[in-house]
NULOZA-107449 format. One record per residue (C-alpha): x, y, z; residue in one letter. Coordinates in steps of 0.001 Angstrom, whole numbers, padded with zeros to 6 digits, always signed. Example, Ala and Ser with C-alpha at 12.3 -4.5 7.8 and 13.67 -1.06 7.14 Angstrom:
2
+012300-004500+007800A+013670-001060+007140S
This chain:
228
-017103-005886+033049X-020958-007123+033661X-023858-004975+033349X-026891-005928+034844X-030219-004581+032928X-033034-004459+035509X-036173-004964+032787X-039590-005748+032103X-040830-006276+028174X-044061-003982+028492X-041931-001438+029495X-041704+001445+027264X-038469+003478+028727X-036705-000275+029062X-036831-000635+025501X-035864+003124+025019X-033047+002656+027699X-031648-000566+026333X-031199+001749+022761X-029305+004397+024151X-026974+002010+026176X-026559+000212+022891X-025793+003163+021298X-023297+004311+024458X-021488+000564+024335X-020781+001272+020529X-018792+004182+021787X-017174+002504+024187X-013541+001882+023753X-013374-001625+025707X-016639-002763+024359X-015584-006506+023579X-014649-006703+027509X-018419-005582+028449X-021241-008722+028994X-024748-007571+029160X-027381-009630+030796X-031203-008466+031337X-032569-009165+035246X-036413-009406+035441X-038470-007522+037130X-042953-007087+037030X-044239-003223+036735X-047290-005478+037408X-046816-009231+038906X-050645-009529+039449X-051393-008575+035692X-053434-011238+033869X-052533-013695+031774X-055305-012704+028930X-054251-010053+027138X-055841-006923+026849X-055438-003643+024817X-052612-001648+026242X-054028+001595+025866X-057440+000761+027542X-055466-000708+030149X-053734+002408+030995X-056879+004692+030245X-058255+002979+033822X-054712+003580+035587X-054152+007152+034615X-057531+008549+033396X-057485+010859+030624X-053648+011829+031445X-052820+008874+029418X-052639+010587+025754X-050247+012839+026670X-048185+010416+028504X-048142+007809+025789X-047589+011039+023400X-044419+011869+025339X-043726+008496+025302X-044102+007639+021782X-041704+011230+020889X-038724+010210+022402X-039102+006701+021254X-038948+008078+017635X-035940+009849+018175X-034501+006512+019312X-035277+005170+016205X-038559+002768+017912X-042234+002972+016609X-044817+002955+019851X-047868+001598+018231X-050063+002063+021073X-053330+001253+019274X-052109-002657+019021X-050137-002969+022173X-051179-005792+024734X-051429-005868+028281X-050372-009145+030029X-048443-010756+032440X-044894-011018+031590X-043508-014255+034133X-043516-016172+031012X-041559-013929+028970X-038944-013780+031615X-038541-017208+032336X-037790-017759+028749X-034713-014643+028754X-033964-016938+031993X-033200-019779+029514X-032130-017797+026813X-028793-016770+029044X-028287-019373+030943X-028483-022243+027540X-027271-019835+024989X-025760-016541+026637X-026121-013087+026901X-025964-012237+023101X-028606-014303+022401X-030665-012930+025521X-030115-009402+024158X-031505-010250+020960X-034219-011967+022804X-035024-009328+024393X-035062-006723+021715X-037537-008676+019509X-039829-008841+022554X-039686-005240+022653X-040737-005010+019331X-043611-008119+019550X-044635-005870+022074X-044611-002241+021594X-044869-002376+017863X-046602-005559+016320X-049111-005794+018911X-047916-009589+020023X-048990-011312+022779X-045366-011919+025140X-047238-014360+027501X-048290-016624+024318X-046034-019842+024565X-046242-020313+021036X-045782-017013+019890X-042625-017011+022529X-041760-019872+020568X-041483-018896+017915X-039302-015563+019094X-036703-017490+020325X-036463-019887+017206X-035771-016644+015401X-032253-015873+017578X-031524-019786+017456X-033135-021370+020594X-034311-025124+019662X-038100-024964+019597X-038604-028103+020691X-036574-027725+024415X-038192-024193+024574X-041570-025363+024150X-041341-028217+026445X-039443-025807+029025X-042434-023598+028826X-044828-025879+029278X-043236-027535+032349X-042730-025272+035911X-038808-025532+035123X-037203-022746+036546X-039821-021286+038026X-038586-021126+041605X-035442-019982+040345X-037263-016639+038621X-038769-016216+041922X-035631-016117+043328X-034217-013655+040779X-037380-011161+041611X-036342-011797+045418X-033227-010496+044642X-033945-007301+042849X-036376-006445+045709X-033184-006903+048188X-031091-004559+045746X-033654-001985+046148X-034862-001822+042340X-038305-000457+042277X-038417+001311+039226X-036929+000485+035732X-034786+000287+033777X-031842+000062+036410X-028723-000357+034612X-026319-001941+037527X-022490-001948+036615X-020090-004683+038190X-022438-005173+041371X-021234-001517+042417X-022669+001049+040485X-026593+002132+039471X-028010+004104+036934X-031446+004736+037157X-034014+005381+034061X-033499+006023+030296X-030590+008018+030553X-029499+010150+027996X-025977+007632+026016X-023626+010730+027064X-024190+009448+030403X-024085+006064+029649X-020869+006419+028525X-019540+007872+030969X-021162+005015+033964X-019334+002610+031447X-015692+004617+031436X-016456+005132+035440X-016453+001207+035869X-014069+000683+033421X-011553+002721+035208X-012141+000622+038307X-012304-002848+036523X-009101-004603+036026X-008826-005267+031763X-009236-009532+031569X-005865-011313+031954X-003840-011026+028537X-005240-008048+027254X-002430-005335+026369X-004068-002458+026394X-004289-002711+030415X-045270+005196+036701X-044733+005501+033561X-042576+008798+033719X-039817+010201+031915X-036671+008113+031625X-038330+005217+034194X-041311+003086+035192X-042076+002161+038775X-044065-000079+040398X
């Protein structure tokens, strides 16, 4: 079974979504069977590339609404087990972070995009990193195992960049215009940060309708999504 995670890495119910499905796949019975690759998608493909303070950032979007929205925010995060530190947060454009998840699957797989794409969550939301930083990005992916020396050259060069174009093409065809949009064997979508109960159950749904692999004998920011 292949789930499709519809993502960006400055978004804050993405990385609270990606826990709970985490937490839903532990609980799932034919776990080992399940592959889990992140799609990109921009909340904001005209952001800059410098970097500036989240929470200013958002102060101009949403006015003086955005306290209580990044309080919300930063709750349910907590009870996920993920630290919001809003006061460090950047604000930037994230093409370069997806085009190296782009490389991270297609050179080194899925597991190693997933734990890609967690620590970018975190360089994000909680160490106040900059994700469009080639060198910092660097140095993320040399922490799951990615050879520094192709990533920085791949960064550096416009390799694969008409291919990520493509890929945000695509999600714009599917009809994703908010995330995180969990889509299950090409058929099924979940939309937002779901609660893992229902998870779960998308995961048994497609499971039920997904033939086991050969051999195997046991047969705006709101709550729970962002949108452009």
């Amino acid at each position: 079974m292949k789930v499709e995670i519809y993502s960006d890495v400055v978004c804050p119910w993405c990385y609270i979504g990606e826990r709970r499905f985490e937490r839903a796949l532990k609980a799932f019975a034919r776990a080992d069977e399940v592959e889990v690759v992140f799609r990109p998608f921009q909340l904001d493909p005209s952001a800059s590339d410098r970097a500036v303070p989240t929470a200013e950032s958002l102060r101009k979007k949403f006015g003086d609404n955005v306290a209580a929205m990044l309080g919300r925010v930063s709750s349910v995060g907590a009870e996920e087990g993920i630290s919001f530190n809003w006061d460090r947060a950047l604000s930037v454009n994230t093409r370069t972070a997806h085009r190296l998840l782009r490389l991270a699957e297609l050179e080194y797989g899925a597991d190693v995009q997933r734990r890609l794409m967690d620590r970018l969550f975190d360089l994000h939301f909680t160490n106040g990193g900059n994700v469009a930083d080639r060198e910092v990005l660097v140095a993320e992916a040399d922490a799951v195992g990615m050879d520094p020396a192709r990533t920085r050259a791949y960064l550096s060069s416009d390799e694969g960049v008409a291919e990520l174009e493509e890929d945000f093409e695509y999600a714009r065809q599917l009809g994703v215009t908010s995330v995180p949009t969990f889509v299950f064997e090409e058929r099924w979508a979940v939309q937002g940060a779901q609660q893992t109960s229902t998870f779960l159950e998308a995961l048994e749904k497609a499971a039920k309708e997904t033939p086991a692999p050969a051999g195997d004998g046991d047969g705006a920011c709101t709550d729970g999504s962002c949108a452009i």
